[in-house]
PALUMGU-138580 format. One record per residue (C-alpha): residue in one letter; x, z, y negated. Coordinates in steps of 0.02 Angstrom, whole numbers, plus 50000, padded with zeros to 5 digits. Each point is the difference from the previous one (the first is absolute). Layout:
[r A; [X; Z; Y]]
...
REM end
This chain:
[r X; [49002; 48135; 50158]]
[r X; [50088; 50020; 50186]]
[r X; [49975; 50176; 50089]]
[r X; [50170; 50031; 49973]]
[r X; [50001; 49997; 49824]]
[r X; [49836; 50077; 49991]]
[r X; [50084; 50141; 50104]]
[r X; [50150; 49994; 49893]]
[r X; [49918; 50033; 49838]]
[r X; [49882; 50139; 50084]]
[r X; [50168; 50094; 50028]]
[r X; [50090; 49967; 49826]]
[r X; [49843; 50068; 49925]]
[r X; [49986; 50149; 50088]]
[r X; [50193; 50016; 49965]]
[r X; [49974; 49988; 49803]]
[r X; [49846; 50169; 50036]]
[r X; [50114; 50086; 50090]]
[r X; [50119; 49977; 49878]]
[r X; [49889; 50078; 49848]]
[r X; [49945; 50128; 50118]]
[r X; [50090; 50148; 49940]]
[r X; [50098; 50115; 50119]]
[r X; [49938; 50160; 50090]]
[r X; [50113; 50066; 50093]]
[r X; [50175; 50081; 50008]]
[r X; [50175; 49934; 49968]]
[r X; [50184; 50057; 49959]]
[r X; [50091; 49940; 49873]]
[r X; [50197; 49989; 50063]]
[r X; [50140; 50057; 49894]]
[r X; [50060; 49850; 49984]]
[r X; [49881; 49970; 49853]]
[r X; [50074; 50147; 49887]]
[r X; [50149; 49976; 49876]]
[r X; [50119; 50122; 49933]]
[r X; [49927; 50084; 49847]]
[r X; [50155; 50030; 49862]]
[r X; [50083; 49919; 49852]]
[r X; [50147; 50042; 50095]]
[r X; [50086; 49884; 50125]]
[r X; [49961; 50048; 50165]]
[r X; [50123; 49955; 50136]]
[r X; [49910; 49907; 50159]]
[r X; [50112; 50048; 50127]]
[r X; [49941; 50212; 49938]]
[r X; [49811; 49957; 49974]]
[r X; [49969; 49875; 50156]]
[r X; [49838; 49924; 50041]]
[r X; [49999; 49956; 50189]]
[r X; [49887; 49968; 50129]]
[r X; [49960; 50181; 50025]]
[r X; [49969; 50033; 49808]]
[r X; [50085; 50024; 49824]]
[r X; [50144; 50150; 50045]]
[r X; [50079; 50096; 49850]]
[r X; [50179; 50012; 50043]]
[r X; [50074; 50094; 49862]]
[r X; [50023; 50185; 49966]]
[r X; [49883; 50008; 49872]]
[r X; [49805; 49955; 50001]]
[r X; [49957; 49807; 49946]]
[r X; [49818; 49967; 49936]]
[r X; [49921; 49819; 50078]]
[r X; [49839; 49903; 49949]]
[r X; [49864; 49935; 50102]]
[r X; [49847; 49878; 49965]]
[r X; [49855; 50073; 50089]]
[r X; [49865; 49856; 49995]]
[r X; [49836; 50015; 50066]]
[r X; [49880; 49854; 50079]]
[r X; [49849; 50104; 50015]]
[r X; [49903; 49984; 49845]]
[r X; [49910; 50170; 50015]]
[r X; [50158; 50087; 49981]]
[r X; [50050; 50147; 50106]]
[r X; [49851; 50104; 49986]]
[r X; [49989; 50129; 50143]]
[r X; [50097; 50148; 49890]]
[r X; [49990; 50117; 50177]]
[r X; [50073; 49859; 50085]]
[r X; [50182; 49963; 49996]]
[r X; [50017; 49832; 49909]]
[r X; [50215; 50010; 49958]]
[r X; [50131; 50078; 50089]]
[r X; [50192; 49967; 49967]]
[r X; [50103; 50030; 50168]]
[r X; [50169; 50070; 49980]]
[r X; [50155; 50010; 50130]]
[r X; [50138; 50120; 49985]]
[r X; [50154; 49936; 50063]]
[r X; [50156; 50051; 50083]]
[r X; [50052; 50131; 49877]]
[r X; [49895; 49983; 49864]]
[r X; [49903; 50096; 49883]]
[r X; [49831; 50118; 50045]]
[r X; [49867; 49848; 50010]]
[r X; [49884; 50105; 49909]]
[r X; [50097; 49976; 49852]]
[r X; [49935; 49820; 49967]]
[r X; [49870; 49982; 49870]]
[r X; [49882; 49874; 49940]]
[r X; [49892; 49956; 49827]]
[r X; [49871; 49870; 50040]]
[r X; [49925; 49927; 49850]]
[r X; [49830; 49902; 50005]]
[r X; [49866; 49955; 49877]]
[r X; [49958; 49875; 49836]]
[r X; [49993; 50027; 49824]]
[r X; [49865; 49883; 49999]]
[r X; [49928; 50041; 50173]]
[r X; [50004; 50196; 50027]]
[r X; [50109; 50146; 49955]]
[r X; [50203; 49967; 50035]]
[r X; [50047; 50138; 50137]]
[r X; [50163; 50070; 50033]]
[r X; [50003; 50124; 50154]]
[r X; [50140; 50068; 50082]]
[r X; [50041; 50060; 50181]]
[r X; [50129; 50068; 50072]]
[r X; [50054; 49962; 50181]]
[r X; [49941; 50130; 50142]]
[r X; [50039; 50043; 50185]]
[r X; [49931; 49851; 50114]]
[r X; [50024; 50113; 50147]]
[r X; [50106; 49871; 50071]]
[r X; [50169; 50057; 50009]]
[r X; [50089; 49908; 49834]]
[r X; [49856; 49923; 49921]]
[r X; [49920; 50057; 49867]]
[r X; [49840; 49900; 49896]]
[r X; [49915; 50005; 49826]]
[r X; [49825; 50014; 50018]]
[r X; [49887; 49913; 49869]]
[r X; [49799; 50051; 50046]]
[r X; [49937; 49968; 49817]]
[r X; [49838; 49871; 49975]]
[r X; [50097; 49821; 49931]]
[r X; [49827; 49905; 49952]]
[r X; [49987; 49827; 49949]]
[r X; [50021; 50026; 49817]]
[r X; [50134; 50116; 50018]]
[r X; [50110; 49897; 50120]]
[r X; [49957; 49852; 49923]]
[r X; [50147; 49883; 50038]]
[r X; [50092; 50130; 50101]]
[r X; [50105; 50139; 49975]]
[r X; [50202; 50028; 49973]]
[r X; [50105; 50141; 50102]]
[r X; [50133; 50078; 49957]]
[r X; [50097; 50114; 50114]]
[r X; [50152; 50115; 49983]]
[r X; [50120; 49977; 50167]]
[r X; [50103; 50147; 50037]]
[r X; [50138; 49953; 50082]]
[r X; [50016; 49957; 50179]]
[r X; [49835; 49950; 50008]]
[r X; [49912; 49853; 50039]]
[r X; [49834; 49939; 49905]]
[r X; [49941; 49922; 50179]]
[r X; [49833; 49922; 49950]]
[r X; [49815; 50023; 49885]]
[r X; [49846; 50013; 50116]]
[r X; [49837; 49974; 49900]]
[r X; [49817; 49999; 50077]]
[r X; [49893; 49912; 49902]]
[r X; [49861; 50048; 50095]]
[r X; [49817; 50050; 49918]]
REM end
C-alpha cells in the first residue's frame, strides 16, 4: 500500500470516530427550522421566515414549532446551567416581547417520564429582546431522541433563534 493511501485511509478513519463522537458543546438552532403551528392557513407574506428569523406579522399571536435535536448522548444534564434559551426581537411597533411564550416537551414513554414545561418570555435587558429560559436537567432517557417546542408569537415579534449548551 503507497504512503498516500496509507495516509488517506488514516484520515477517513479518524473521520468515521469523529463522526460517532457525540457533540459537547453549544449551538443555535435558526428559525428557519420552525413551521407555523395551526389547522388554519397561515398566510406567508404575515408569518415570514427570513434571514433574521420567523416574524409574526399579524395582529393577533401565531403559535410555531421547532425540532430541538440533541447530539450529545448524555443529554443536557447541568440543571444550574442554562442548557435552552429562545431569543425574541420586538419589532418596529410590535407587541411587549415578554408576551411570547413557550411549552417545550421532552421525554419517552418507553424511555423516561413525557415532560411538558412551560416558560414565558422575560426581560433580556437588551432593549427589545426578551428570552425563555429553560434550566431544567434533560438526561439521556428523558431527551431521548430530542425534544419539540412550541412557542406562542405575539405580534411584532420575531422568534430570532434557539441557543442550547449541551455542555456536562
Amino acid at each position: 500500500m503507497s504512503r498516500t493511501s496509507l495516509l488517506a485511509t488514516a484520515g477517513l478513519a479518524l473521520c468515521a470516530v469523529a463522526a460517532a463522537s457525540p457533540a459537547n458543546d453549544e449551538k443555535e438552532i435558526h428559525a428557519s427550522a420552525c413551521q407555523p403551528y395551526t389547522n388554519s392557513p397561515i398566510d406567508p407574506a404575515a408569518l415570514k421566515v427570513r434571514a433574521n428569523g420567523i416574524t409574526n406579522g399579524y395582529s393577533t399571536s401565531k403559535y410555531v414549532i421547532c425540532p430541538v435535536l440533541k447530539d450529545r448522548e448524555a443529554g443536557w444534564v447541568e440543571a444550574g446551567a442554562f442548557p435552552l434559551n429562545v431569543w425574541f426581537r420586538r419589532q418596529a411597533g410590535g407587541a411587549d416581547p415578554k408576551g411570547n411564550q413557550c411549552t417545550l416537551s421532552f421525554g419517552s414513554e418507553s424511555y423516561g417520564p413525557v415532560k411538558s414545561i412551560t416558560k414565558n418570555a422575560m426581560d433580556a435587558e437588551i432593549p427589545n429582546y426578551a428570552y425563555a429560559h429553560f434550566q431544567e436537567a434533560m438526561t439521556n432517557d428523558t431527551l431521548f431522541g430530542g425534544a419539540t417546542l412550541v412557542c406562542k408569537l405575539v405580534p411584532g415579534n420575531t422568534l430570532e433563534y434557539i441557543y442550547i449548551d449541551e455542555q456536562d
